[in-house]
C-alpha positions as a Markdown table, in Angstrom:
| # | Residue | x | y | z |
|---|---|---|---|---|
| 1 | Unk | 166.9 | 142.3 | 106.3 |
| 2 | Unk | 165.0 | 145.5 | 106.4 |
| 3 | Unk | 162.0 | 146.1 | 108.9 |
| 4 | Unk | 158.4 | 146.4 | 108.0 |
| 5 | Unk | 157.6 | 149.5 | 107.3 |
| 6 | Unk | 154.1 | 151.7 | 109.3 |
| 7 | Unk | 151.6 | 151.6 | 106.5 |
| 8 | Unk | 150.8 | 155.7 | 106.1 |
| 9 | Unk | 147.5 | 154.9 | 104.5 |
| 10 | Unk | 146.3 | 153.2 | 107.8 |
| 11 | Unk | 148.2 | 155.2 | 110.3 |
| 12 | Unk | 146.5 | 158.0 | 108.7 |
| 13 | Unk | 142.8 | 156.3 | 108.7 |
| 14 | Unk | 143.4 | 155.3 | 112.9 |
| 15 | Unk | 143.9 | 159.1 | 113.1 |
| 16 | Unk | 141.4 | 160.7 | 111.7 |
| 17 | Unk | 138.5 | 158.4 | 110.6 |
| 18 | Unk | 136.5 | 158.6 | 114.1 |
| 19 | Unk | 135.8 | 162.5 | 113.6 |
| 20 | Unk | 135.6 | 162.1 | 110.3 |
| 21 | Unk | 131.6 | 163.7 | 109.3 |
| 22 | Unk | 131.6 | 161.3 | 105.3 |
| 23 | Unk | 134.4 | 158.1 | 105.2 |
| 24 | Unk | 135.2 | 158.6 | 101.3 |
| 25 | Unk | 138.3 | 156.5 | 102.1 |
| 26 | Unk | 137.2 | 152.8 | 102.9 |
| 27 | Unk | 136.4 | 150.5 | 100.3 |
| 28 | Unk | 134.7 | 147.5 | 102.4 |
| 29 | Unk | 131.3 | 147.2 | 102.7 |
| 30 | Unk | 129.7 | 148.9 | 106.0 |
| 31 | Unk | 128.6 | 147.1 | 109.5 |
| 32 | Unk | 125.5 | 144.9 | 108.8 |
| 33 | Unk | 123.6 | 142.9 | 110.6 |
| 34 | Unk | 122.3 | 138.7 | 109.3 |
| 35 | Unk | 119.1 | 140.3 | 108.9 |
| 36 | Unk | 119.7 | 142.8 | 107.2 |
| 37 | Unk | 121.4 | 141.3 | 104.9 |
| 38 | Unk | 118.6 | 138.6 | 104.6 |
| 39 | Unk | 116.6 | 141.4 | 104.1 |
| 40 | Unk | 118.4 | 142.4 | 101.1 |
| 41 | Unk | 118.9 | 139.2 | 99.1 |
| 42 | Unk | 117.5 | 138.1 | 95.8 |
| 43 | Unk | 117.3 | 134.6 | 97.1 |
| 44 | Unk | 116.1 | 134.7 | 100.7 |
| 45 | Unk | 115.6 | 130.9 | 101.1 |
| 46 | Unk | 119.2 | 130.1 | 99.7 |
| 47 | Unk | 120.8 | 133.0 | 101.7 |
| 48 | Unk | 119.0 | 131.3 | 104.8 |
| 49 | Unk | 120.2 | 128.1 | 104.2 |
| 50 | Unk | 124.2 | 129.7 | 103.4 |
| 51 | Unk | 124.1 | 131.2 | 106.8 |
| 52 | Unk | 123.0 | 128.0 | 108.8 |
| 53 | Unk | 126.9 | 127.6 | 109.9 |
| 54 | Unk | 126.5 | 125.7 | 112.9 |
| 55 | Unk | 124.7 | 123.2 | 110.3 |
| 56 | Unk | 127.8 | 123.4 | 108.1 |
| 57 | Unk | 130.0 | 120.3 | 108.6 |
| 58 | Unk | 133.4 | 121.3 | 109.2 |
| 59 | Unk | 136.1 | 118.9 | 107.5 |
| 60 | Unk | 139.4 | 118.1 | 109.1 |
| 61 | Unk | 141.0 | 116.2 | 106.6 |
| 62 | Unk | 141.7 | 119.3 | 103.9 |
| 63 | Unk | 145.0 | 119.7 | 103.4 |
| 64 | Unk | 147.2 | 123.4 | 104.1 |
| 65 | Unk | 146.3 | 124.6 | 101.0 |
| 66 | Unk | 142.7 | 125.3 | 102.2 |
| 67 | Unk | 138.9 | 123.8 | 101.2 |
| 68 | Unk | 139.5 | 121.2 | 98.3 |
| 69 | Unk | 135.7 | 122.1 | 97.7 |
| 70 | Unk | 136.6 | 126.1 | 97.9 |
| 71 | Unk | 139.8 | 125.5 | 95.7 |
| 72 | Unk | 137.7 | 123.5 | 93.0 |
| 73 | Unk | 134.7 | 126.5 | 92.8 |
| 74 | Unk | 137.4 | 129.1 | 92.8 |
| 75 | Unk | 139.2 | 127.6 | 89.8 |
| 76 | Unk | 136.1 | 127.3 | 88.0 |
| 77 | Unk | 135.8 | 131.0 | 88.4 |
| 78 | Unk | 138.8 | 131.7 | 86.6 |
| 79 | Unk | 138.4 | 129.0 | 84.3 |
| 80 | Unk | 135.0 | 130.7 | 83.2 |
| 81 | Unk | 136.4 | 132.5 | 80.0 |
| 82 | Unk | 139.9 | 130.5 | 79.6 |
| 83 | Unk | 140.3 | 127.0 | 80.8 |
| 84 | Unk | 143.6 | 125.5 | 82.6 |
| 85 | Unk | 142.7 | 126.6 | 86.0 |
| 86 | Unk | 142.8 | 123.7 | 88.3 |
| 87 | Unk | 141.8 | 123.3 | 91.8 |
| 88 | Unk | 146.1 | 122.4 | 92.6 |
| 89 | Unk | 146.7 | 126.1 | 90.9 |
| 90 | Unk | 144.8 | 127.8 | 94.1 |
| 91 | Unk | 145.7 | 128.3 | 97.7 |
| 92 | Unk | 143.5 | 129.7 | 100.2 |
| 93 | Unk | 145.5 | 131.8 | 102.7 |
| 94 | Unk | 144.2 | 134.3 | 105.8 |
| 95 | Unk | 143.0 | 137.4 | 103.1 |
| 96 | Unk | 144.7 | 138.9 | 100.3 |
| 97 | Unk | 147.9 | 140.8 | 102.6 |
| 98 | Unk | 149.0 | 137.0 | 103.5 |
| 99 | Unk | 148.5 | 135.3 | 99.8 |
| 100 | Unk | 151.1 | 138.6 | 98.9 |
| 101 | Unk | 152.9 | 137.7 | 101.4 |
| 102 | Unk | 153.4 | 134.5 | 101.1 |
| 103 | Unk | 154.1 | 135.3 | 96.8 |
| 104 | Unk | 156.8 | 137.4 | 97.7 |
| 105 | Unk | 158.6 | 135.4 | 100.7 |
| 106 | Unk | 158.3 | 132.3 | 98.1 |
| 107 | Unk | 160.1 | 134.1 | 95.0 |
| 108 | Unk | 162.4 | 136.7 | 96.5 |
| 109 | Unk | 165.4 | 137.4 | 98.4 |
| 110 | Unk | 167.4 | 139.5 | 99.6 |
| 111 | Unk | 169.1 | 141.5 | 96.9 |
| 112 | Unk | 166.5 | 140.6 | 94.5 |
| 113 | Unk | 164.6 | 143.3 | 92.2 |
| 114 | Unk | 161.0 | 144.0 | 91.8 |
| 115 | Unk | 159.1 | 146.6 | 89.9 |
| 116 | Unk | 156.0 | 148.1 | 91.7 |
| 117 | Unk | 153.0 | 149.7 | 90.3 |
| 118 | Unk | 152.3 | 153.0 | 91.8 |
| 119 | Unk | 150.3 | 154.1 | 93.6 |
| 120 | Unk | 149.2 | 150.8 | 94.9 |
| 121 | Unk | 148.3 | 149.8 | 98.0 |
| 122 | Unk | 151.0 | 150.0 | 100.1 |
| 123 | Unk | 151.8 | 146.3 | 101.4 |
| 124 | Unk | 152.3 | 145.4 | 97.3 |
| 125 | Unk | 155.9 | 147.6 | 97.9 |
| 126 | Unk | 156.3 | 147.5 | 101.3 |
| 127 | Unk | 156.3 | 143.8 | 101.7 |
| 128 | Unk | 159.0 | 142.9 | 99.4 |
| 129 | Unk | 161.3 | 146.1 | 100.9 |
| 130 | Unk | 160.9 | 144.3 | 104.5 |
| 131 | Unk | 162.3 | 141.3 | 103.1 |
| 132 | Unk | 165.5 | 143.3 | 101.6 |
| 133 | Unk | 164.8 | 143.0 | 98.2 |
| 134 | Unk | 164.6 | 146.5 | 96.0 |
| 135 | Unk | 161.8 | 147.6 | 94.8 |
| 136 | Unk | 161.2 | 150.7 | 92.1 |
| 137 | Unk | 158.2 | 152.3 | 91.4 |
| 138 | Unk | 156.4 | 151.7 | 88.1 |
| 139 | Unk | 154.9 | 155.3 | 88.2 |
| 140 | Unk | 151.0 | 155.7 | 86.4 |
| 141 | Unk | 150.2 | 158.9 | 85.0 |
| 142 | Unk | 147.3 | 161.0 | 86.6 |
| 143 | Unk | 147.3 | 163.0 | 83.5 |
| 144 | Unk | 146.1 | 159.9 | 81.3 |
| 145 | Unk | 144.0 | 158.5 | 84.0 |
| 146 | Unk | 146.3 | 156.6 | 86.1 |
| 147 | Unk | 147.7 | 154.4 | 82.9 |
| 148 | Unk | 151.0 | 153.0 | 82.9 |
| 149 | Unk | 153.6 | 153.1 | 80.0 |
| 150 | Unk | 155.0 | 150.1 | 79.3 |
| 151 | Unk | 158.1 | 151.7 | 77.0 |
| 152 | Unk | 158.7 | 152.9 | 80.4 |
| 153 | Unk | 158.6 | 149.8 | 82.1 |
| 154 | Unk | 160.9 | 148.5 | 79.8 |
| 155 | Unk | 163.8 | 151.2 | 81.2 |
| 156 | Unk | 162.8 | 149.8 | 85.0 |
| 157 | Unk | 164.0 | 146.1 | 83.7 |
| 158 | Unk | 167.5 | 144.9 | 85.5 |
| 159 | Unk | 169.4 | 141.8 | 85.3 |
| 160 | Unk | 168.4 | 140.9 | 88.9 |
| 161 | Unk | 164.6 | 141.6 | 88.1 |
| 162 | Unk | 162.3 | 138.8 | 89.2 |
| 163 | Unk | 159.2 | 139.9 | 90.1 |
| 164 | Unk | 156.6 | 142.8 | 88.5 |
| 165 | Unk | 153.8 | 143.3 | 90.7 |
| 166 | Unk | 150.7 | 145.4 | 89.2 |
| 167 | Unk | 146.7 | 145.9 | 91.2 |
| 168 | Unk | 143.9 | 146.2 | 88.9 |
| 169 | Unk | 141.5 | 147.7 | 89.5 |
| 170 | Unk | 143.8 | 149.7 | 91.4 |
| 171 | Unk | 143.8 | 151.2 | 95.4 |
| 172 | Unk | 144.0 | 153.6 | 95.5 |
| 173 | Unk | 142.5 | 155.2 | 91.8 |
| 174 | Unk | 140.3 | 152.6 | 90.8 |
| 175 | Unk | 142.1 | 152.4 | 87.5 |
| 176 | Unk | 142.8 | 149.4 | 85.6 |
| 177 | Unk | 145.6 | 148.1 | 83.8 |
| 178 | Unk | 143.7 | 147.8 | 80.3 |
| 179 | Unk | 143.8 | 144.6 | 78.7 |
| 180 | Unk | 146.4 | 146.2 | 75.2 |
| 181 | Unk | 148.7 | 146.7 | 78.5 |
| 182 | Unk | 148.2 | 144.1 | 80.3 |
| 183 | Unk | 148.6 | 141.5 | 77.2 |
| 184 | Unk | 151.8 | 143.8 | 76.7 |
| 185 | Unk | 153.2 | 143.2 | 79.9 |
| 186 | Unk | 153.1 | 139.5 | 79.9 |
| 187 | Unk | 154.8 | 139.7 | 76.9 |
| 188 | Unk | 157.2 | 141.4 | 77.8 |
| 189 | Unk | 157.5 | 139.2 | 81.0 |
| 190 | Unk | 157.9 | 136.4 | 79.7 |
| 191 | Unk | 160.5 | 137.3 | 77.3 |
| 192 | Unk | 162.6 | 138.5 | 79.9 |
| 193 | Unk | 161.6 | 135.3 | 82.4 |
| 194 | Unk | 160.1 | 137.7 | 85.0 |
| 195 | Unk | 157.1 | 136.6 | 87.4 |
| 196 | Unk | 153.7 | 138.9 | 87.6 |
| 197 | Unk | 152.0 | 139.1 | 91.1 |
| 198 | Unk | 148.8 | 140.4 | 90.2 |
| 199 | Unk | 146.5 | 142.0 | 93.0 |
| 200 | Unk | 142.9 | 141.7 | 91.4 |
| 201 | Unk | 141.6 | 142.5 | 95.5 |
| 202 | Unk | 139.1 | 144.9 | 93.8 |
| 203 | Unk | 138.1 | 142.7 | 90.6 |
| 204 | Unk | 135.2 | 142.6 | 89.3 |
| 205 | Unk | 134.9 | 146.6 | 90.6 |
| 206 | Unk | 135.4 | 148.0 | 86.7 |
| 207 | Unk | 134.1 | 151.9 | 86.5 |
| 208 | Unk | 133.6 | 153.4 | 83.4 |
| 209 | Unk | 134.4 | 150.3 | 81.6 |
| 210 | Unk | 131.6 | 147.3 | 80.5 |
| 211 | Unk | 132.9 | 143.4 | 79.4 |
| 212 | Unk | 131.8 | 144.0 | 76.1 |
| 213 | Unk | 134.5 | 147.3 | 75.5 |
| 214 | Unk | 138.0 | 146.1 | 73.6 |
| 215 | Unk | 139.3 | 147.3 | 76.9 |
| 216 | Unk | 137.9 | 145.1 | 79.3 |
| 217 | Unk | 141.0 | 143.4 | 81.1 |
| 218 | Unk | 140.5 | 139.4 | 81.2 |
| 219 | Unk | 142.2 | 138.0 | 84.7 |
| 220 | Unk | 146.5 | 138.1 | 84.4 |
| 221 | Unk | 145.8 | 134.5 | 85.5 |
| 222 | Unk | 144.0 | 134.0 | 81.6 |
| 223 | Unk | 146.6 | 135.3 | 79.6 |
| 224 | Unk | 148.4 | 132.0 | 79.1 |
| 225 | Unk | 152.0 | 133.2 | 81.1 |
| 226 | Unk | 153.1 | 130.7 | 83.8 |
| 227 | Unk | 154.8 | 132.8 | 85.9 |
| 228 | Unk | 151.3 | 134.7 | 86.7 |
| 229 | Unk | 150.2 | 134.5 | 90.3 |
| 230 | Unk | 147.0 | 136.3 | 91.3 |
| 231 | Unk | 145.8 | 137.1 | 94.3 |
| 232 | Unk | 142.5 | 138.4 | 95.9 |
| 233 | Unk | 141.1 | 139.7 | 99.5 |
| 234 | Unk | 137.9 | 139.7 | 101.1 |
| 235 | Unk | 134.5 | 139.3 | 99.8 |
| 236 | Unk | 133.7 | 142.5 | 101.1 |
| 237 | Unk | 135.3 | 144.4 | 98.6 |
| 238 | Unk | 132.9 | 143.4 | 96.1 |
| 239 | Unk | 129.9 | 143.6 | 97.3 |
């Protein structure tokens, strides 16, 4: 089994981002203080009340699989504009690195195939590489802002193929896989019996595009395919 990998994009951030005079490079949201924060809510009273955690009552009998009460709002969430989303369809796990992780330990072996995005953030490839499966590069084009071609995706497509794994919006572009490619590509996976991992980290972070243009991608998890996983990090990359 192959060793993980230095991630370049941090090694290169540790290096450089202390002298750095503007940080154009992060996407989470800066240092702030409770007040502060208070200070800027709609709804100071509720955002009070949120933030009273040594009132919150902590529950012990949850199972692995993290807050049955978390697990039941989050599938609601995805079951907004298509329903089917249970709260048995979510796990909660230690950010969005360790739900890949654990996606691509579950599914994959050594030997295996995947079929990578890129450029992505790096732990989408890297991951499955330290656990000896080989990954190729689903290459977008700069030239048509960052889209991907899914005639060419189609030539990637081996007989030991199991898993494609895409990021939209994307890290580091901010494109998105459209929603004519994206309904594409689950049909193509699912003709061939090929799982999607999903990274929607950066949803609902859309530039350029609004929820009312033909474009707007719906979740991967809405587009009816069972062998859809999606994953998601931290709140801060949303706000």
């Amino acid at each position: 089994m192959a060793g993980f990998q230095q991630l370049e994009a941090i090694e290169w951030n540790e290096k450089y981002l202390s002298s750095a005079k503007h940080d154009l490079s992060s996407s989470a949201a800066s240092n702030i203080s409770l007040s502060e924060l208070l200070d800027i809510s709609e709804d100071r009273p509720g955002s009070e009340k949120a933030l009273k955690l040594h009132e919150v009552k902590l529950k012990g009998n949850d199972t692995g699989l993290g807050s049955i009460d978390l697990r039941k709002n989050l599938a609601a969430l995805y079951s907004a504009r298509s329903a089917g989303v249970t709260e048995h369809d979510i796990i909660i796990t230690n950010g969005g690195a360790a739900a890949d992780y654990t996606v691509f330990s579950a599914l994959l072996t050594p030997g295996d195939h995947v079929i990578c995005q890129h450029p992505v953030d790096e732990l989408l490839y890297k991951i499955p590489a330290s656990l000896g499966v080989d990954v190729t590069w689903w290459n977008a084009d700069p030239a048509k802002k960052w889209a991907v071609d899914i005639d060419e995706l189609k030539t990637l497509i081996r007989d030991n193929t199991k898993l494609i794994a895409i990021q939209s919006p994307c890290d580091p572009t901010g494109a998105i896989v459209s929603k004519p490619a994206l309904e594409a590509l689950v049909e193509l996976a699912e003709e061939k019996g090929i799982a999607i991992l999903a990274d929607e980290t950066y949803r609902p972070l859309f530039h350029s595009i609004l929820p009312s243009d033909d474009d707007f991608p719906p979740s991967t998890i809405n587009l009816g395919y069972k062998k859809v996983v999606v994953t998601g990090g931290g709140d801060s990359r949303s706000l």
